[in-house]
OpenMM code with the backbone's topology and positions (N, CA, C; nanometers):
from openmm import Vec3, app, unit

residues = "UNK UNK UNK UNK UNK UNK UNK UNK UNK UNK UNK UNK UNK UNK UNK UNK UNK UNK UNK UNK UNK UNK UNK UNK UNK UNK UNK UNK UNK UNK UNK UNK UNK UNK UNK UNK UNK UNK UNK UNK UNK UNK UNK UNK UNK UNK UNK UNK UNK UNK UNK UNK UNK UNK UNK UNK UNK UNK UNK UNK UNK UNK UNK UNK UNK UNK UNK UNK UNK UNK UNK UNK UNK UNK UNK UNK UNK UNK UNK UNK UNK UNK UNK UNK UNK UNK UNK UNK UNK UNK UNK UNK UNK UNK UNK UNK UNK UNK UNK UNK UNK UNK UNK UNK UNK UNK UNK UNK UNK UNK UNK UNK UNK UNK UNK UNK UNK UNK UNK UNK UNK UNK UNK UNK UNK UNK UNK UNK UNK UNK UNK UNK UNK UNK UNK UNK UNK UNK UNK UNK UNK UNK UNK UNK UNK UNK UNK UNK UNK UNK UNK UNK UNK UNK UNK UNK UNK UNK UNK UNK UNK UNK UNK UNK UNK UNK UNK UNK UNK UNK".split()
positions = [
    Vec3(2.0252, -0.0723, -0.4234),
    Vec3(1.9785, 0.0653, -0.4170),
    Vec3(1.8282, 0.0686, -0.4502),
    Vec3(1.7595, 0.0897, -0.3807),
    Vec3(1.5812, 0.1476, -0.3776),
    Vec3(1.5740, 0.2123, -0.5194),
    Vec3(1.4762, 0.1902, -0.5897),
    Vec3(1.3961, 0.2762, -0.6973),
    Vec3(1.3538, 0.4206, -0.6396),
    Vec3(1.3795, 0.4885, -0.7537),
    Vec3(1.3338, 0.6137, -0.6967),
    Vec3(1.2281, 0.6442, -0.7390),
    Vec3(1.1675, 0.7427, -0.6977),
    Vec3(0.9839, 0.8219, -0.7818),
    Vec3(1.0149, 0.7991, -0.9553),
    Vec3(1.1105, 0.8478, -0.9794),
    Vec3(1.1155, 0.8787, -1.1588),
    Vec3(1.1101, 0.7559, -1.2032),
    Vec3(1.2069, 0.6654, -1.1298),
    Vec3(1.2396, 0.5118, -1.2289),
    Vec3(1.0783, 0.4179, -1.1750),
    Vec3(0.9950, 0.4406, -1.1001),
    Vec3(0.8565, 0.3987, -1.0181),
    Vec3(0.7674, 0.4475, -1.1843),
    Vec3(0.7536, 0.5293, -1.1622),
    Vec3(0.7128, 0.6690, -1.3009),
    Vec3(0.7231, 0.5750, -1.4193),
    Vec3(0.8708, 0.5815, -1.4281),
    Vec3(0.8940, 0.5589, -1.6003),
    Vec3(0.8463, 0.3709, -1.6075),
    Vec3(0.8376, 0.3140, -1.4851),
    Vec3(0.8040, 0.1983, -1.5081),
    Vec3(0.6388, 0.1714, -1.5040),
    Vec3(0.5717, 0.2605, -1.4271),
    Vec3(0.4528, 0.2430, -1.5093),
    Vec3(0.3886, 0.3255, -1.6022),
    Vec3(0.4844, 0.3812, -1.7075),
    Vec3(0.4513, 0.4486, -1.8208),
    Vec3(0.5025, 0.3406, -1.8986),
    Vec3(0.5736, 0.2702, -1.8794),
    Vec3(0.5934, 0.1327, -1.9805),
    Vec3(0.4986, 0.0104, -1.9561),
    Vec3(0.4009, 0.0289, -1.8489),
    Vec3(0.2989, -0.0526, -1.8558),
    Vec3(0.1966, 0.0055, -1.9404),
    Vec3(0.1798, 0.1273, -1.9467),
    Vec3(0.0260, 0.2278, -1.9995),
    Vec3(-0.0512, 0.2487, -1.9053),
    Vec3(-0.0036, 0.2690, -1.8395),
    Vec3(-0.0198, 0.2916, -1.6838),
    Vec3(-0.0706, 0.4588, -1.7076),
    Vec3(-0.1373, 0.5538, -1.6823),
    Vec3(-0.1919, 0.6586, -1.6190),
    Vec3(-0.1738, 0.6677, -1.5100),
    Vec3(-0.1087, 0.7655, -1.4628),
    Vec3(-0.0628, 0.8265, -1.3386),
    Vec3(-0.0609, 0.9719, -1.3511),
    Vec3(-0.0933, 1.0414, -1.2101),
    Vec3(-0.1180, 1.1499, -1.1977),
    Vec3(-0.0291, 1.1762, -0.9813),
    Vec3(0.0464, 1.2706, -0.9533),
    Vec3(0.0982, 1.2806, -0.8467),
    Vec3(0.0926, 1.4031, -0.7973),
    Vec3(0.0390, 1.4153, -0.6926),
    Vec3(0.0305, 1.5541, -0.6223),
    Vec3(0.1308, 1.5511, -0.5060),
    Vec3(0.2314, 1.6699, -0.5101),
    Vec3(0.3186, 1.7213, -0.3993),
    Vec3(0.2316, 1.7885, -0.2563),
    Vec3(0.2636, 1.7673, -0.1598),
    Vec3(0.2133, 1.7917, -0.0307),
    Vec3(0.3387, 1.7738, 0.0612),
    Vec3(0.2803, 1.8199, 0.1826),
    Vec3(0.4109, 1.8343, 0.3114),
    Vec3(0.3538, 1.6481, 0.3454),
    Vec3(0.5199, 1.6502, 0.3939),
    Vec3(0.4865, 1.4591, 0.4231),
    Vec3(0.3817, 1.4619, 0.5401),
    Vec3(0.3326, 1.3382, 0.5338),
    Vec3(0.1994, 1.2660, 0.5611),
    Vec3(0.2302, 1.1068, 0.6268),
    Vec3(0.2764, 1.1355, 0.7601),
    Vec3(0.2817, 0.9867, 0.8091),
    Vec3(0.1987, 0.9214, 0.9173),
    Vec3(0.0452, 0.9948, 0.9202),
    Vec3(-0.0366, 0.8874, 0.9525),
    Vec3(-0.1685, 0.9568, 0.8604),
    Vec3(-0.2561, 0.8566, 0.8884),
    Vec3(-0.3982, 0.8489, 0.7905),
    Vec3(-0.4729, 1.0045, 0.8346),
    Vec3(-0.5050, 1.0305, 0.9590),
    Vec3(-0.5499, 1.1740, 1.0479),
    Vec3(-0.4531, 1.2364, 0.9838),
    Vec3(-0.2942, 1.3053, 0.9542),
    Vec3(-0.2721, 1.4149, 0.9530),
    Vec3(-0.2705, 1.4382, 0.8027),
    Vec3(-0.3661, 1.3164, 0.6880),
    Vec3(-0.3949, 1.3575, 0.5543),
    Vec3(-0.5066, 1.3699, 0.5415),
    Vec3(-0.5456, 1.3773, 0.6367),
    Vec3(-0.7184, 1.3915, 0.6039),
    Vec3(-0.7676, 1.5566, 0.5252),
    Vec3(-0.6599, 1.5725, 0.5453),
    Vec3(-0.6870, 1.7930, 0.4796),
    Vec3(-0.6739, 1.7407, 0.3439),
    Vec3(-0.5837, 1.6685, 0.2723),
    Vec3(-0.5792, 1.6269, 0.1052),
    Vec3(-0.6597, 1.5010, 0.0814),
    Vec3(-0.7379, 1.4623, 0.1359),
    Vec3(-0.8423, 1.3820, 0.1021),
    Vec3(-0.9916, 1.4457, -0.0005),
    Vec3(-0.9640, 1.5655, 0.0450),
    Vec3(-1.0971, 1.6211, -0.0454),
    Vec3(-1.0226, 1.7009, -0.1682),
    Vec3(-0.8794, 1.6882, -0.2123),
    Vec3(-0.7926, 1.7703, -0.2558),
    Vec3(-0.7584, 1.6825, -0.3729),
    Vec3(-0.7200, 1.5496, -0.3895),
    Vec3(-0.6926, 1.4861, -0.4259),
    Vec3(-0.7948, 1.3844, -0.5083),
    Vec3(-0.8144, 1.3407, -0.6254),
    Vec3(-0.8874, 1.2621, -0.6403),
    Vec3(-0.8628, 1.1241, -0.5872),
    Vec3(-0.9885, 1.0446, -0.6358),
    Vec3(-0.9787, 0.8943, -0.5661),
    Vec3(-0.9802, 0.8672, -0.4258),
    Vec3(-0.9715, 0.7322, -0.3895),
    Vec3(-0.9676, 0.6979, -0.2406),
    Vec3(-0.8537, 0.6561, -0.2072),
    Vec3(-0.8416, 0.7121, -0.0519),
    Vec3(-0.7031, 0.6893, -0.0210),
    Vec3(-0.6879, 0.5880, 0.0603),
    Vec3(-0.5645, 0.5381, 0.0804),
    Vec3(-0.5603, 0.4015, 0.1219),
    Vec3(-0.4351, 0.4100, 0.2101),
    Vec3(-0.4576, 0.3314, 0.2973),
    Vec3(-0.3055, 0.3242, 0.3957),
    Vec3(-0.2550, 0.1589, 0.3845),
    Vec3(-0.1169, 0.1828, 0.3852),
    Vec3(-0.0450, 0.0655, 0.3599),
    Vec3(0.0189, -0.0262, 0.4658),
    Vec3(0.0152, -0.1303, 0.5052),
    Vec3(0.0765, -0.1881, 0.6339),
    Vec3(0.1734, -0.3033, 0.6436),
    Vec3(0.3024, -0.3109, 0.6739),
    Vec3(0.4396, -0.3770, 0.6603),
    Vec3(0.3997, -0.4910, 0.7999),
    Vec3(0.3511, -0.5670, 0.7683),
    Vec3(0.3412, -0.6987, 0.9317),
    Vec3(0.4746, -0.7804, 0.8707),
    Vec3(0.4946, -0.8884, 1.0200),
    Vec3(0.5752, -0.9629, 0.9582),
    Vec3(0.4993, -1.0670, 1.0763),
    Vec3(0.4704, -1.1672, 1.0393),
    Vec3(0.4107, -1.3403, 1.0596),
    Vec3(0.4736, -1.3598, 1.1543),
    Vec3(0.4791, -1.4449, 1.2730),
    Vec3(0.5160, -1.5076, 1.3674),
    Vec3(0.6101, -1.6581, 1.3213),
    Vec3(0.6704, -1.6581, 1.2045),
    Vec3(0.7306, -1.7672, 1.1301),
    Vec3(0.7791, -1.6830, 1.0335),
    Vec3(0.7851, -1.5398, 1.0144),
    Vec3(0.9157, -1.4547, 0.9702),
    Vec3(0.8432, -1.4456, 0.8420),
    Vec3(0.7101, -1.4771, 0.7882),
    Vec3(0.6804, -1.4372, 0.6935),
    Vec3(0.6324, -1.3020, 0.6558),
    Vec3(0.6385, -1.2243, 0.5208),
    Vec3(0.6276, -1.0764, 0.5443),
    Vec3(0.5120, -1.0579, 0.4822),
    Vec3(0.4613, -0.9675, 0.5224),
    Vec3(0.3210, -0.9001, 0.4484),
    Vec3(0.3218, -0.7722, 0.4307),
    Vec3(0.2766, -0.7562, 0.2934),
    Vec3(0.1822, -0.5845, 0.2851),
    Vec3(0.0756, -0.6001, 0.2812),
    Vec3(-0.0370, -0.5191, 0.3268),
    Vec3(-0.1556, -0.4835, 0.3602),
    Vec3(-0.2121, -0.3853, 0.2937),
    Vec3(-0.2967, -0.3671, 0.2153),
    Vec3(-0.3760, -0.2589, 0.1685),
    Vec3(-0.4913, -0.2289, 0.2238),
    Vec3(-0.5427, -0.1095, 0.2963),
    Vec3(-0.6370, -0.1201, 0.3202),
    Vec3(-0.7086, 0.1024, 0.3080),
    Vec3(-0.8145, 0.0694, 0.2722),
    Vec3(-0.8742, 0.1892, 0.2454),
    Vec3(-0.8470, 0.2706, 0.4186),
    Vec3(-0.8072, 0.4026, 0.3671),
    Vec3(-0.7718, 0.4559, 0.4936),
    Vec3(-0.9088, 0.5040, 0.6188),
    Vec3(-0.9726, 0.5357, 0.5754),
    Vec3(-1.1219, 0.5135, 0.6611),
    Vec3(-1.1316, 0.3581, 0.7525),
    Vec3(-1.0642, 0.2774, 0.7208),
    Vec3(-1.1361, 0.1605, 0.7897),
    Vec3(-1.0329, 0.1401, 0.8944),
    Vec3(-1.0545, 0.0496, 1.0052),
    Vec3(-0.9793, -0.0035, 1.1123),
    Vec3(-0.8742, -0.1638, 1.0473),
    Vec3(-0.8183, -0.1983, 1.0681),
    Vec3(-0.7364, -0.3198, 1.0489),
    Vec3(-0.7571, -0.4165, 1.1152),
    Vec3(-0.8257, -0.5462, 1.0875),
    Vec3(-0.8068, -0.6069, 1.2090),
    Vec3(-0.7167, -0.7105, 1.1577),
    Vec3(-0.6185, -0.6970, 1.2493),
    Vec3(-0.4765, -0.7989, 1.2091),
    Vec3(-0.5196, -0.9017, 1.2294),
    Vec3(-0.6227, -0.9328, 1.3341),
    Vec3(-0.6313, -1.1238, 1.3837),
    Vec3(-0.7324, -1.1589, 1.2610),
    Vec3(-0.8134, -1.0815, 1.2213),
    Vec3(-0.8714, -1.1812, 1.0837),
    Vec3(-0.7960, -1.1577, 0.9198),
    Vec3(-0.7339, -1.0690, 0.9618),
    Vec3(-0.6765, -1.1194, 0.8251),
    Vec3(-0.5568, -1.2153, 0.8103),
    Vec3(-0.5079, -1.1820, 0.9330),
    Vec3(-0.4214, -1.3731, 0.9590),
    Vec3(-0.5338, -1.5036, 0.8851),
    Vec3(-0.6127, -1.4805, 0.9646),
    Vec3(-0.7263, -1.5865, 0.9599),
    Vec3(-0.7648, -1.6283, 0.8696),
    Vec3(-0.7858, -1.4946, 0.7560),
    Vec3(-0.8319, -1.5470, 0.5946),
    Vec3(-0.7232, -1.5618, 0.5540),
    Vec3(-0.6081, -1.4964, 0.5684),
    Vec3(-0.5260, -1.5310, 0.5162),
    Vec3(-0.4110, -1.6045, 0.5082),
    Vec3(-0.4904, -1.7348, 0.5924),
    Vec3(-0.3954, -1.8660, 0.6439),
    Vec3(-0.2570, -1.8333, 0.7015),
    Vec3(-0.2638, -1.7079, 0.7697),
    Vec3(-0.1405, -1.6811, 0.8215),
    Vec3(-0.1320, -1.7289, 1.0149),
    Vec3(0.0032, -1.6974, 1.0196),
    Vec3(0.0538, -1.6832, 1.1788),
    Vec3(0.0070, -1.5441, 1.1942),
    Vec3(0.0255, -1.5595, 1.3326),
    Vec3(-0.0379, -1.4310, 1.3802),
    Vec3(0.0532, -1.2983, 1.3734),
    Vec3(0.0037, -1.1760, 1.3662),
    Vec3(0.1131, -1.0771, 1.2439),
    Vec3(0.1888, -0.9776, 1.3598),
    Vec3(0.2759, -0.9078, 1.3524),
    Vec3(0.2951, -0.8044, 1.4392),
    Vec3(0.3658, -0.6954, 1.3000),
    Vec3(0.3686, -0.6143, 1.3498),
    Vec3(0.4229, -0.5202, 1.2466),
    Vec3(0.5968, -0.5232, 1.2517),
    Vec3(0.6191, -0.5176, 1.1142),
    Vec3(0.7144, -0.5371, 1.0505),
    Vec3(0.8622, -0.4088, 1.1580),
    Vec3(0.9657, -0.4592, 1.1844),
    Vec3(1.0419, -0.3149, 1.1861),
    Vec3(1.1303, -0.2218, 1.1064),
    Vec3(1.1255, -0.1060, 1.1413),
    Vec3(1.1889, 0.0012, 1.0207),
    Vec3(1.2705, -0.1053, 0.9434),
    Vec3(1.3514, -0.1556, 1.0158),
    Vec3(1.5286, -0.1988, 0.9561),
    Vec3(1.4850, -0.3145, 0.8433),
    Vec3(1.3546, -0.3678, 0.8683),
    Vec3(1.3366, -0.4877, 0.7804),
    Vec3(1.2649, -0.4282, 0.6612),
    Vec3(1.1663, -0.3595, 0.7175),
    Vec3(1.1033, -0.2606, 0.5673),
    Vec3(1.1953, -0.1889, 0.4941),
    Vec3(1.3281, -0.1392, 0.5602),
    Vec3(1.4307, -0.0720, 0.4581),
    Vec3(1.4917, -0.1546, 0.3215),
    Vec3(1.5140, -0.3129, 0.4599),
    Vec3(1.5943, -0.3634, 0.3702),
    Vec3(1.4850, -0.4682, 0.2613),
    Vec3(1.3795, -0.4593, 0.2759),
    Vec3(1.3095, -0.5339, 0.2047),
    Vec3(1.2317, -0.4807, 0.0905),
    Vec3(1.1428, -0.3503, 0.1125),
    Vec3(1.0629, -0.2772, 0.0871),
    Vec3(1.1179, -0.1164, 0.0230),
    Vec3(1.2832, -0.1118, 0.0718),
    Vec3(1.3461, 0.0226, 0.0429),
    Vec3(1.2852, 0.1440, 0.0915),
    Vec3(1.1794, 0.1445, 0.1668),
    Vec3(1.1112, 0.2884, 0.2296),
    Vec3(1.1140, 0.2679, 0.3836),
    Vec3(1.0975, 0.3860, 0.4515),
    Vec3(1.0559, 0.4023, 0.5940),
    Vec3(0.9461, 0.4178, 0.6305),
    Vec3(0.9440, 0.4036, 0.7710),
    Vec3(0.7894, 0.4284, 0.8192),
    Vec3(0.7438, 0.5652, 0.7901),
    Vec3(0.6188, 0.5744, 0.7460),
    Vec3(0.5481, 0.6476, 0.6937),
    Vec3(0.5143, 0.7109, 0.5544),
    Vec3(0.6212, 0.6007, 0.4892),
    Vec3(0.6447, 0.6062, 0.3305),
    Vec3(0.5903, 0.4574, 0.3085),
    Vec3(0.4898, 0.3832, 0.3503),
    Vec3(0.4955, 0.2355, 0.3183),
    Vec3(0.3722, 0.2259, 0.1575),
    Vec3(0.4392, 0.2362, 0.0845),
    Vec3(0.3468, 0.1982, -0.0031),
    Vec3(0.3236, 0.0477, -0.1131),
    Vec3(0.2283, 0.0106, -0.1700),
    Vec3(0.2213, -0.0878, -0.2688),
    Vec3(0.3523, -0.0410, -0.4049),
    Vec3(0.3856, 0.0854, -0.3994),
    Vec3(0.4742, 0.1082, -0.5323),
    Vec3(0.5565, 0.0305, -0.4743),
    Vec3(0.6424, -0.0091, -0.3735),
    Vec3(0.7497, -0.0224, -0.3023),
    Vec3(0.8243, -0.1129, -0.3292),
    Vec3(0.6932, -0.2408, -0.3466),
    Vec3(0.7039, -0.3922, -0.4160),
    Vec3(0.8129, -0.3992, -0.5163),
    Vec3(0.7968, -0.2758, -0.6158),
    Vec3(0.8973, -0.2807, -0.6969),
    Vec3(1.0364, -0.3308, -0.6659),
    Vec3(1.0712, -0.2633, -0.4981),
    Vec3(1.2097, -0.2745, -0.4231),
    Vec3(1.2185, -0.4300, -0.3783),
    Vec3(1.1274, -0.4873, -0.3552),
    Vec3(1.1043, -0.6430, -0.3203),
    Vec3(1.1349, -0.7539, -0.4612),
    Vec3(1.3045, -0.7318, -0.4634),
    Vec3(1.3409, -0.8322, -0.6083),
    Vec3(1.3497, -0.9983, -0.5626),
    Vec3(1.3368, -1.0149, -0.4551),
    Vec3(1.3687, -1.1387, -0.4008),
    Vec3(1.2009, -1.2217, -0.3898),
    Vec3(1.0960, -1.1006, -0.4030),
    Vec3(0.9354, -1.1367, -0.3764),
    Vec3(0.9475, -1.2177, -0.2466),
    Vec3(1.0024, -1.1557, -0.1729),
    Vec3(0.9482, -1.1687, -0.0027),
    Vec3(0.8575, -1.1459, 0.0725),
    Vec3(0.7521, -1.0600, 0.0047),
    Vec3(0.6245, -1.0258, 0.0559),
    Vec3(0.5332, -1.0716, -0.0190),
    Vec3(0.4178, -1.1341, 0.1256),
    Vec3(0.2919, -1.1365, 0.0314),
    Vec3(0.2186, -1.0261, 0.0424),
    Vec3(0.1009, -0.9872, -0.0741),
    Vec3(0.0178, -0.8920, -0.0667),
    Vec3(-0.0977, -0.8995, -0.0885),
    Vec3(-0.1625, -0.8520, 0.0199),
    Vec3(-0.3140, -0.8564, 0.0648),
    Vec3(-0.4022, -0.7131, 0.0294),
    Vec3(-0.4569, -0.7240, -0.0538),
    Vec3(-0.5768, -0.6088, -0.0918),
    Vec3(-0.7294, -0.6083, -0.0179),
    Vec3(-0.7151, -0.4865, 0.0428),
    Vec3(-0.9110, -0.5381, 0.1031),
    Vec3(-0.9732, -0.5407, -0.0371),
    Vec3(-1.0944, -0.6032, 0.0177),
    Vec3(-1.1557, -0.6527, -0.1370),
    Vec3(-1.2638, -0.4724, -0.1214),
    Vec3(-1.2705, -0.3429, -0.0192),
    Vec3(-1.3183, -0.2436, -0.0917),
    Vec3(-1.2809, -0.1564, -0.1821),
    Vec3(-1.1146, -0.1919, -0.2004),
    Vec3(-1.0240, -0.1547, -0.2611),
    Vec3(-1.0512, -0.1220, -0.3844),
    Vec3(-1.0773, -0.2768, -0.4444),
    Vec3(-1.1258, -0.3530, -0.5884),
    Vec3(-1.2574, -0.2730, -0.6379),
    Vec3(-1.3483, -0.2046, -0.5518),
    Vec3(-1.4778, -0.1423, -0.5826),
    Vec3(-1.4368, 0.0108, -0.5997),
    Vec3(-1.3219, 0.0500, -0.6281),
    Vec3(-1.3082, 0.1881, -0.6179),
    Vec3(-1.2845, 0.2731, -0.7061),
    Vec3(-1.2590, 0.3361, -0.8116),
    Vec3(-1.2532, 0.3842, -0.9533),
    Vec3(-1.0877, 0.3819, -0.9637),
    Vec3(-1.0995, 0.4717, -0.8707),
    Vec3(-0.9136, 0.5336, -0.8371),
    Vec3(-0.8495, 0.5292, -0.6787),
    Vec3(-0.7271, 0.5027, -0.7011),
    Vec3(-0.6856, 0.5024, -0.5322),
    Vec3(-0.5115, 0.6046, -0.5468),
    Vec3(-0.4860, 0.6003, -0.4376),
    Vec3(-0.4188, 0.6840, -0.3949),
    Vec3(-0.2863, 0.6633, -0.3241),
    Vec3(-0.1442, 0.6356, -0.3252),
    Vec3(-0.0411, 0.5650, -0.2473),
    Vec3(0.0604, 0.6310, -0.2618),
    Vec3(0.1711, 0.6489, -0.1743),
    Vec3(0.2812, 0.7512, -0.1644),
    Vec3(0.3475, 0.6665, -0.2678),
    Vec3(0.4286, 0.7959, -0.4090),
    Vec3(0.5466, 0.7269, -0.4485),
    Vec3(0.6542, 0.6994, -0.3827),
    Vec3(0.6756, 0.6138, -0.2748),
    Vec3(0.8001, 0.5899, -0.2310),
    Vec3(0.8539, 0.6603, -0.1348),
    Vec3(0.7838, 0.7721, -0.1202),
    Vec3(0.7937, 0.8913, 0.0053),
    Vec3(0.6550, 0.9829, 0.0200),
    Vec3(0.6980, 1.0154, 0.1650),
    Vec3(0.5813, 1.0454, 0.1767),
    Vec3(0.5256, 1.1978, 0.1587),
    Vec3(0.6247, 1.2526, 0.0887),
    Vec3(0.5512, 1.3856, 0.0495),
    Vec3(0.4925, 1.4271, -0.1199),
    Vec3(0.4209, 1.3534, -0.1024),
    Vec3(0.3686, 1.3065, -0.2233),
    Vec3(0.2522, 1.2142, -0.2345),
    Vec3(0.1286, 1.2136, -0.3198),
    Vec3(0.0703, 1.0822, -0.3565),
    Vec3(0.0212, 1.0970, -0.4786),
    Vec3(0.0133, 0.9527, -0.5268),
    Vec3(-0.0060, 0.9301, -0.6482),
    Vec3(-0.1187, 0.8592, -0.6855),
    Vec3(-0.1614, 0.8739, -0.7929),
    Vec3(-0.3293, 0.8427, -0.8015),
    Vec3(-0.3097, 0.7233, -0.9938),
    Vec3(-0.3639, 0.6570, -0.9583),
    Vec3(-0.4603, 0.5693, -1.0695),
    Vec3(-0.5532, 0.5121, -1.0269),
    Vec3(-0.5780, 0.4813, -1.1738),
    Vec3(-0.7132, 0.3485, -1.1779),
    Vec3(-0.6805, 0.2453, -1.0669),
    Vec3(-0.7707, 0.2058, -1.0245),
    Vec3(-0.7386, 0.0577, -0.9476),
    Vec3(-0.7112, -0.0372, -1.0099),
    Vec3(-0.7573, -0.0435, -1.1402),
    Vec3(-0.7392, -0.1901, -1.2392),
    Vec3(-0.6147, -0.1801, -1.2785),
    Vec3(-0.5710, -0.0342, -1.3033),
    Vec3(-0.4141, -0.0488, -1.3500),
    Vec3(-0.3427, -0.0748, -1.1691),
    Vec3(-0.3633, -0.0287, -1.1341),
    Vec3(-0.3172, -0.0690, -0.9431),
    Vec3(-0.2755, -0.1676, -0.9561),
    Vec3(-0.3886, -0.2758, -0.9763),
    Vec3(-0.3950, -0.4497, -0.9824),
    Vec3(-0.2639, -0.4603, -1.0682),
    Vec3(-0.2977, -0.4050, -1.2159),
    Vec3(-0.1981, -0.4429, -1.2976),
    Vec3(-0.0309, -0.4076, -1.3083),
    Vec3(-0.0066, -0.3033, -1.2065),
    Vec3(0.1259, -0.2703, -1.1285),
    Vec3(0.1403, -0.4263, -1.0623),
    Vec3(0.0877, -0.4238, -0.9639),
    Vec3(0.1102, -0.5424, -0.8708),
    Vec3(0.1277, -0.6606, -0.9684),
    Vec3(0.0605, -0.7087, -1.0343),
    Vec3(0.0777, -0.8612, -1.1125),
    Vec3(0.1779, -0.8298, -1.1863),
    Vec3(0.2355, -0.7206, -1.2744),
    Vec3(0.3319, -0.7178, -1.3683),
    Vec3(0.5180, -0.7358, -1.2846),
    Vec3(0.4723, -0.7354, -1.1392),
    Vec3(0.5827, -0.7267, -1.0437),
    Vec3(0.5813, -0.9015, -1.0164),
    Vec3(0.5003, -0.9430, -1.0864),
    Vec3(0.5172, -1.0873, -1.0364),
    Vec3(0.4156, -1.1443, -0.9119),
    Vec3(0.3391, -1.0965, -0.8557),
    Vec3(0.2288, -1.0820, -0.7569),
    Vec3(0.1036, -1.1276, -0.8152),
    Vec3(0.0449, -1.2580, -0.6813),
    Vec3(-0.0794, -1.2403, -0.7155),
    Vec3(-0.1776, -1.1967, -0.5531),
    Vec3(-0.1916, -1.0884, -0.5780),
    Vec3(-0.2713, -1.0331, -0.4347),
    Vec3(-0.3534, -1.1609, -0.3673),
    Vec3(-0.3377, -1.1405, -0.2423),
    Vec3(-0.4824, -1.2253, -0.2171),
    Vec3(-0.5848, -1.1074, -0.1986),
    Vec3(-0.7286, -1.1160, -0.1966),
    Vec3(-0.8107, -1.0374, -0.1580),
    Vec3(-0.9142, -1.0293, -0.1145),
    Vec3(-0.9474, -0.9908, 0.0297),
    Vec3(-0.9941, -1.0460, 0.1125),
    Vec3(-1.0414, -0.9166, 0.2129),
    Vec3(-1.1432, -0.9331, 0.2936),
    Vec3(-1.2447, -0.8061, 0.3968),
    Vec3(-1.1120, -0.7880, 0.5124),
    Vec3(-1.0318, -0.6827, 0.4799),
    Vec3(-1.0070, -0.6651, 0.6168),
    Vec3(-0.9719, -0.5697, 0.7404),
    Vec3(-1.1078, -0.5143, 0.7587),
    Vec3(-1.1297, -0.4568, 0.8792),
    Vec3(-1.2691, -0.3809, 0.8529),
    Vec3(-1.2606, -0.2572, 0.9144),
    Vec3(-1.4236, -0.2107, 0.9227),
    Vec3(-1.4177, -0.0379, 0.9191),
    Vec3(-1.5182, -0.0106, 0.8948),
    Vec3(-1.5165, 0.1413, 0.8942),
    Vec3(-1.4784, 0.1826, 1.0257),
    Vec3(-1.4003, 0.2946, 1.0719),
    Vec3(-1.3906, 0.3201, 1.2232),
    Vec3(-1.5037, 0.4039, 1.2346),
    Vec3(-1.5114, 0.4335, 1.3533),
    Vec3(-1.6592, 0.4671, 1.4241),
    Vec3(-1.6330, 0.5901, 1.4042),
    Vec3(-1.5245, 0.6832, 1.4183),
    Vec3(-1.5244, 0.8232, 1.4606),
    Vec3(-1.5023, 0.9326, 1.2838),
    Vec3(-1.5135, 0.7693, 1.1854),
    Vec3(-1.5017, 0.8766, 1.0408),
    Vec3(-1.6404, 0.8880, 0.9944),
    Vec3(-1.7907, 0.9290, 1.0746),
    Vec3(-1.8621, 0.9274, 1.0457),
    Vec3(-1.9569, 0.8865, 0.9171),
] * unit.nanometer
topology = app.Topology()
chain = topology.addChain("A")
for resn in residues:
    res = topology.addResidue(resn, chain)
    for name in ("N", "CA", "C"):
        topology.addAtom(name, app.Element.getBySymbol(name[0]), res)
């Protein structure tokens, strides 16, 4: 059974974790949150479920302003080449659906089947921003406690450039 928002919550209030979550109508691409981007503190970030050409799985972090480029972050990241993950495997791996893909999620990953990749603008950011577990909702901390969610799950991110500002977010 998937973790829910509260037991996500109460587990990083047992880190000392600071968290803060704002309710909103769900949000399943980067454009139709752009209205709670100036609403919300911190930077927001979109999350991405690939799975390797040799069945290996990945999450992706990447600041939601930028483009993805899947073929170099294979590249740095000594991977096969990636295609995105499907619903049925993110359910059963990750416990969320498309458009709920977040870094909290990891929590649902007891087997540590995924690796996880942070862009390194991530790391430069005060605070960031990621659905608890669904997507009508996001939740905000520090990035350092971010990091420290992820490692206390047993994770060591790789972190690495990957992709670019898109052209049309001025």
């Amino acid at each position: 059974m998937p973790c829910t928002p509260e037991q996500l919550f109460s587990f990083l209030d047992s880190l000392g974790i600071e968290h803060q979550t704002t309710q909103h109508p769900p949000i399943f691409t980067v454009e139709q949150g752009r209205e709670w981007h100036g609403k919300i503190p911190g930077r927001h970030c979109k999350s991405l479920f690939l799975k390797d050409e040799k069945g290996g799985l990945w999450l992706v972090m990447i600041l939601a302003e930028k483009r993805a480029d899947l073929k170099a972050i294979a590249k740095e990241a000594d991977a096969p080449r990636f295609s995105f993950g499907k619903p049925e495997l993110m359910m059963e791996v990750l416990g969320v659906t498309p458009g709920s893909v977040t870094p909290f999620a990891l929590i649902n990953d007891t087997s540590k089947r995924v690796k996880v990749v942070l862009d390194e603008d991530i790391m430069r950011c005060e605070k960031v921003n990621y659905h608890p577990l669904h997507n009508a909702a996001s939740t905000t901390l520090k990035t350092a406690d971010f990091l420290k969610f992820i490692q206390a799950l047993g994770y060591k991110p790789l972190i690495i450039e990957c992709g670019r500002k898109q052209e049309n977010d001025g």
